[in-house]
N, CA, C and O of each residue as an XYZ file, in Angstrom:
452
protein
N     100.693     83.937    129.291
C     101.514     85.044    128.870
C     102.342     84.686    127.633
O     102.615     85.468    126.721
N     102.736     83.295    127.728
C     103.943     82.759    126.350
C     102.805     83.177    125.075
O     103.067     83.808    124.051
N     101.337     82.551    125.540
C     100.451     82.677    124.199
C     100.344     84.219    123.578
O     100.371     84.558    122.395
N     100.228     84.941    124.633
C     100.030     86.880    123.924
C     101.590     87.156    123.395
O     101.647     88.036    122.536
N     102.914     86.527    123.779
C     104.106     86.977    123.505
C     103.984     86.204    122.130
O     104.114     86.964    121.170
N     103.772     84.910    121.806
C     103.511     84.345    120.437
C     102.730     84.838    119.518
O     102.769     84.476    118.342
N     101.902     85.765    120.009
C     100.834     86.843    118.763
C     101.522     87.773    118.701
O     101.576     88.278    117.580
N     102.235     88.348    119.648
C     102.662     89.782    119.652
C     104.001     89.200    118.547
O     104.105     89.866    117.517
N     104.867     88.176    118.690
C     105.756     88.137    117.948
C     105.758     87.774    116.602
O     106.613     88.104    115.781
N     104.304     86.755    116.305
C     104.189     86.510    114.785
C     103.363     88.050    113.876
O     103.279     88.166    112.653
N     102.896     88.973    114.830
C     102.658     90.080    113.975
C     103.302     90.842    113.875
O     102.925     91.704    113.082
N     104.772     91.097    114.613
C     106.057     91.545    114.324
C     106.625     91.216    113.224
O     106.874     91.987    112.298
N     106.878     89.951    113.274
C     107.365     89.202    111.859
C     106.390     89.186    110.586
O     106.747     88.873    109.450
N     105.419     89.479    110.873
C     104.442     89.630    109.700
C     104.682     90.745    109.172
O     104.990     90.912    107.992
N     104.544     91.684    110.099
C     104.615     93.220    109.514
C     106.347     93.440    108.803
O     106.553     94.190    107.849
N     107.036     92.932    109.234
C     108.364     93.059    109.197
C     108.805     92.063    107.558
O     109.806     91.969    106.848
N     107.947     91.704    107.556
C     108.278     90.764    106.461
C     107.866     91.548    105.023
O     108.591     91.777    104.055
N     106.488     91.865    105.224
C     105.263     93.170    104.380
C     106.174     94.320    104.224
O     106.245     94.920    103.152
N     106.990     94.703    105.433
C     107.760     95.898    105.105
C     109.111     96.015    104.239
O     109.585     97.002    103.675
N     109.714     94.308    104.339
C     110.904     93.918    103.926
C     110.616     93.791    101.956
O     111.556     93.879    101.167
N     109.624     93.647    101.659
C     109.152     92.897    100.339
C     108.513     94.359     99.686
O     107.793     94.257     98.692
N     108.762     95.574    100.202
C     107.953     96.800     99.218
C     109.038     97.576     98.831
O     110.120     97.571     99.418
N     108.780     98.221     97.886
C     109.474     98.615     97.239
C     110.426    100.218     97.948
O     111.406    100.734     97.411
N     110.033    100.492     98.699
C     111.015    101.651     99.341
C     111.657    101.283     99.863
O     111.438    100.152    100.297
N     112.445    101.707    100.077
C     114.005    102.051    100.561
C     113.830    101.561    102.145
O     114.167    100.548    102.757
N     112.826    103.333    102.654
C     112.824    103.491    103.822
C     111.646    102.012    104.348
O     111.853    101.191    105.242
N     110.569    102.105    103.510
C     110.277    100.262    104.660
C     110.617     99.492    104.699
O     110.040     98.701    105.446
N     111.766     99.036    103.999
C     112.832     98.064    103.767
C     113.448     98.011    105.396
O     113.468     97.095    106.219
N     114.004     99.637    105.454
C     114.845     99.817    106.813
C     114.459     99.790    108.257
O     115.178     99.464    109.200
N     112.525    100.398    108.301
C     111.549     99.990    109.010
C     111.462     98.516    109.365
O     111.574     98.047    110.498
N     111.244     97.842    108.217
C     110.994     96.175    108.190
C     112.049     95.322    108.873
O     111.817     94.166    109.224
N     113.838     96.255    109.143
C     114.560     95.425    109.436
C     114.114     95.320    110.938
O     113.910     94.289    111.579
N     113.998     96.770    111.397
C     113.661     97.027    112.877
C     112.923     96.554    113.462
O     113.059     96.143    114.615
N     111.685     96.495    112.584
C     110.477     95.406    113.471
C     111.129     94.068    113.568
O     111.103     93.514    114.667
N     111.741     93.444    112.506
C     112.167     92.026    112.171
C     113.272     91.664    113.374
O     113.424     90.495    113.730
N     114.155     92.940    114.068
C     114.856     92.877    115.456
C     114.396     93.035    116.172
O     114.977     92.763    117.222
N     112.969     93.606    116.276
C     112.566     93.594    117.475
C     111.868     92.250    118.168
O     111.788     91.744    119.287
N     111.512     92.043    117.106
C     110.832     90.524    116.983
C     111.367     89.219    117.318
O     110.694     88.348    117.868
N     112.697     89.078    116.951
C     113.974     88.349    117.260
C     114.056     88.856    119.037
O     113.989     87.876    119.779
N     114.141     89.736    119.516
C     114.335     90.223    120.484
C     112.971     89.580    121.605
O     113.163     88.884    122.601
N     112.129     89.877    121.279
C     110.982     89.282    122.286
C     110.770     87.800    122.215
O     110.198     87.190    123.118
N     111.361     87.072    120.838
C     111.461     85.438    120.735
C     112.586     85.329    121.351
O     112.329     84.500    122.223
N     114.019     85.721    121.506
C     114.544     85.391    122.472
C     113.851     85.684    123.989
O     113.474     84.888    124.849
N     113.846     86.619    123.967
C     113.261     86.452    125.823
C     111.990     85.918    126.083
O     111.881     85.878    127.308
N     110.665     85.357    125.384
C     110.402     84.712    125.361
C     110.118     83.001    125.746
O     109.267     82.351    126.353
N     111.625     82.692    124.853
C     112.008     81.204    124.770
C     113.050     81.171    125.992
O     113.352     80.107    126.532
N     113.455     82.120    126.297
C     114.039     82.051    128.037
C     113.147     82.010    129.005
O     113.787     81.840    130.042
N     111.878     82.081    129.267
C     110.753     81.747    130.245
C     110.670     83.219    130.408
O     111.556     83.990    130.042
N     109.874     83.469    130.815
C     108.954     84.718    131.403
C     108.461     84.612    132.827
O     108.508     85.563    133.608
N     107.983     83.410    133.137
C     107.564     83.305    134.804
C     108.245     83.492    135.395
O     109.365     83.705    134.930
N     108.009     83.541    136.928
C     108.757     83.513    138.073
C     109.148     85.088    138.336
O     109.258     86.086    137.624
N     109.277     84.834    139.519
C     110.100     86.136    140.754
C     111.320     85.763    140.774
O     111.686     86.181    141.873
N     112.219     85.247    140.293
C     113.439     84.652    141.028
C     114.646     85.871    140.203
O     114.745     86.216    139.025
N     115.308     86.207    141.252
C     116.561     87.073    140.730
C     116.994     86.733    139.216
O     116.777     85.721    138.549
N     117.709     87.971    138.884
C     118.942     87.128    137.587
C     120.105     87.049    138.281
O     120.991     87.058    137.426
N     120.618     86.972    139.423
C     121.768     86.842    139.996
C     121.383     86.337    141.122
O     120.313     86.521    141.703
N     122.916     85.228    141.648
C     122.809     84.925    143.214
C     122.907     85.662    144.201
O     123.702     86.601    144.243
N     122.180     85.375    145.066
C     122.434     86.182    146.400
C     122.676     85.471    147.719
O     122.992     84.287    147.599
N     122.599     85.913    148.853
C     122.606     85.075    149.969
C     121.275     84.527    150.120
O     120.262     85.227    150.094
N     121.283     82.917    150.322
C     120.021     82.607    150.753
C     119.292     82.465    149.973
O     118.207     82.039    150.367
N     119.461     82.760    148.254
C     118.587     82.156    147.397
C     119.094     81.059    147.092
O     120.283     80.739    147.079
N     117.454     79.993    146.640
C     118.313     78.615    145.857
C     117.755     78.713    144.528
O     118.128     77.820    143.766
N     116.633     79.913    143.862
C     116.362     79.578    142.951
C     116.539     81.276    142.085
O     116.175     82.431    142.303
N     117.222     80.626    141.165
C     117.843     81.912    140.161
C     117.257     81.632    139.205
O     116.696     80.548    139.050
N     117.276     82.688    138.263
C     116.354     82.907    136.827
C     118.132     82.978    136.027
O     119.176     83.365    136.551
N     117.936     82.533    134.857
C     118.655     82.391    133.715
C     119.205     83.566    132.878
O     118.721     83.863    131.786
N     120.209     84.199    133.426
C     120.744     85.523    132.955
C     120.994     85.785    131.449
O     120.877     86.812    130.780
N     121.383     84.497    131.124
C     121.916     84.269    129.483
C     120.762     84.905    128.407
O     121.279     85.825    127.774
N     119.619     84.720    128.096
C     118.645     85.468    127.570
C     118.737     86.893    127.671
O     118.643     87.485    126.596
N     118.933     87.745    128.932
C     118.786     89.082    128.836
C     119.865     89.131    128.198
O     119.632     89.633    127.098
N     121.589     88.708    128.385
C     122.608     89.310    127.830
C     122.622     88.941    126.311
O     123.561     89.582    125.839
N     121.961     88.133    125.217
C     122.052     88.096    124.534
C     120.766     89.212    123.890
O     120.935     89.970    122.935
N     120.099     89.137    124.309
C     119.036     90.404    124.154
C     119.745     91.636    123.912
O     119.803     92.183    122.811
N     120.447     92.185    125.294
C     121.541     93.712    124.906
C     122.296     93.442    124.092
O     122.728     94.438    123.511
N     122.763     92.322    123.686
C     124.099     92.195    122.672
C     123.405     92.872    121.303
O     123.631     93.902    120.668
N     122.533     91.874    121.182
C     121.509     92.301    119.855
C     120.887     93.395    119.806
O     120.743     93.825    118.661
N     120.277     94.280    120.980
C     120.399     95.449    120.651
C     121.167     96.598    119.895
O     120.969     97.384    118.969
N     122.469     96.157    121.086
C     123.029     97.127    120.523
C     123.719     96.948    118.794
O     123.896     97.836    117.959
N     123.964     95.646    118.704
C     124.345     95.276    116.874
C     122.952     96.168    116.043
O     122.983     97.024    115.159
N     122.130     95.713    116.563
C     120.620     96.228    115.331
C     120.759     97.357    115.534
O     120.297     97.901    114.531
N     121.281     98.470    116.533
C     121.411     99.898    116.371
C     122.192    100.595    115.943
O     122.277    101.822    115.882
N     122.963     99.588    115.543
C     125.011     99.992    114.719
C     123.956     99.805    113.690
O     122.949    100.509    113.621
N     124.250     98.779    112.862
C     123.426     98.151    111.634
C     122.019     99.205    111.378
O     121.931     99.654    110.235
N     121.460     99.416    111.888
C     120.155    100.281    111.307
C     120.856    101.856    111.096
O     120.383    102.683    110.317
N     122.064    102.092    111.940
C     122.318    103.273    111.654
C     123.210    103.432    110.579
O     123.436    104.445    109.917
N     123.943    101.707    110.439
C     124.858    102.041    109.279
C     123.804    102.199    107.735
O     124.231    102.686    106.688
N     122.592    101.740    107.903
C     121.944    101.428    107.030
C     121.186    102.854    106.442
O     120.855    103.187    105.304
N     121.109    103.321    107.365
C     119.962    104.488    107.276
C     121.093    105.898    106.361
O     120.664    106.799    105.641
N     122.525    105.627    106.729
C     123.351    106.358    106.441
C     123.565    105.806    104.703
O     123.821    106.641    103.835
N     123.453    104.656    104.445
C     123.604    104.305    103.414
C     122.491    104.417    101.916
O     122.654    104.379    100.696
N     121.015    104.614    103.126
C     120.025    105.064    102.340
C     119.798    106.383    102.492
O     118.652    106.825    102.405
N     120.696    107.052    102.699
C     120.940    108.649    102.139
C     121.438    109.282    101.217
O     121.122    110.259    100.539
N     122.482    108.411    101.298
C     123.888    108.458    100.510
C     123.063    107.829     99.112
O     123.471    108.313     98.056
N     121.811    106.678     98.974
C     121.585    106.618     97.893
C     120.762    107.559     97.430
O     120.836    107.988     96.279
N     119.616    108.091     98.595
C     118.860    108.940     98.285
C     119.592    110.357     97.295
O     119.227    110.780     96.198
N     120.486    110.730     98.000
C     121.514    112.105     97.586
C     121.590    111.811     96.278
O     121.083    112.619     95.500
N     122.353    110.375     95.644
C     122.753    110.080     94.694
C     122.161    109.707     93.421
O     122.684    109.845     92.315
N     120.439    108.972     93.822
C     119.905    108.434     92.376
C     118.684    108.661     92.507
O     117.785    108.110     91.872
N     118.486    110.096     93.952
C     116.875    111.421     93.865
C     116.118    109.890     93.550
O     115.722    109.636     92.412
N     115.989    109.064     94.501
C     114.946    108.097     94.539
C     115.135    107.163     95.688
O     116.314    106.914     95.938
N     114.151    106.535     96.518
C     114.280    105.378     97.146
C     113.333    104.204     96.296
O     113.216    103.141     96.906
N     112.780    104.271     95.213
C     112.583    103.087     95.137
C     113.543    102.373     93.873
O     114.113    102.791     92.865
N     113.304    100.608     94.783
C     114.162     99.992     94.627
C     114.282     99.779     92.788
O     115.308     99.988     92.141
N     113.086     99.363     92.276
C     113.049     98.862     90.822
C     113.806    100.379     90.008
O     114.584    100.338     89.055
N     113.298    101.653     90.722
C     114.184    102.634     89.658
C     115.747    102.449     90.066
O     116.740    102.587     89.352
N     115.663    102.119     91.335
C     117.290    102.164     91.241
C     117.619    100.959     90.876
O     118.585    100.711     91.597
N     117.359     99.706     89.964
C     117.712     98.565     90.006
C     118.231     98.781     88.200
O     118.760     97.794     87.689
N     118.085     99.862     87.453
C     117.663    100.711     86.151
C     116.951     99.361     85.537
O     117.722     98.654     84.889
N     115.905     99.004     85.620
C     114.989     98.484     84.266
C     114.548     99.560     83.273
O     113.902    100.608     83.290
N     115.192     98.817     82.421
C     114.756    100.189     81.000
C     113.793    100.194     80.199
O     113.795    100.501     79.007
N     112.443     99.641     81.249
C     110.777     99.931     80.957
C     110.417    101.324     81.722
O     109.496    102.062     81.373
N     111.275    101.560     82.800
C     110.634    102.507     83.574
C     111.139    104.213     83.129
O     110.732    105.282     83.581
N     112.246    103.905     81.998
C     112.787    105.237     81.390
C     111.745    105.667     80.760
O     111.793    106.728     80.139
């Protein structure tokens, strides 16, 4: 299972990387999302995946699973959903402003006038 979570996560980061390096706006903002989601399944991941065992004690168990992975998982959720929304608000606000998402026109090189 670690081996399909290690494909599933290096073509996250692949795609996320392809999306981070083009020239729009909006796959820029796409690219961040895959690139958290990706972070997100390498953490839980690298916390183990096997086992039946609770994330909490109970009576009568002696063997518990490692809670720390999921809570850093929701933490990071919820940051990448502040952050993508502050972002998405910000690529409006440029959109509104310079009637373009791509990056090189808004960067003004004065080959492209």
């Amino acid at each position: 299972m670690e081996l399909l979570m290690a494909i599933v996560i290096g073509i996250l980061f692949m795609a996320a990387v392809y999306l981070i390096l083009s020239r729009s706006l909006l796959k820029i903002i796409l690219g961040t999302g895959l690139l958290s989601h990706g972070a997100h399944l390498l953490i839980l991941t690298m916390g183990g995946l096997g086992g039946t065992s609770p994330p909490v004690l109970a009576d009568g168990v002696t063997d518990y699973a490692d809670p720390l992975p999921q809570a850093l998982i929701l933490t990071a959720i919820v940051i990448s959903f502040g952050v993508t929304a502050f972002i998405l608000v910000l690529a409006y606000r440029t959109y509104a402003e310079h009637k373009t998402d791509d990056m090189n026109l808004m960067r003004g090189d004065d080959e492209h006038d």
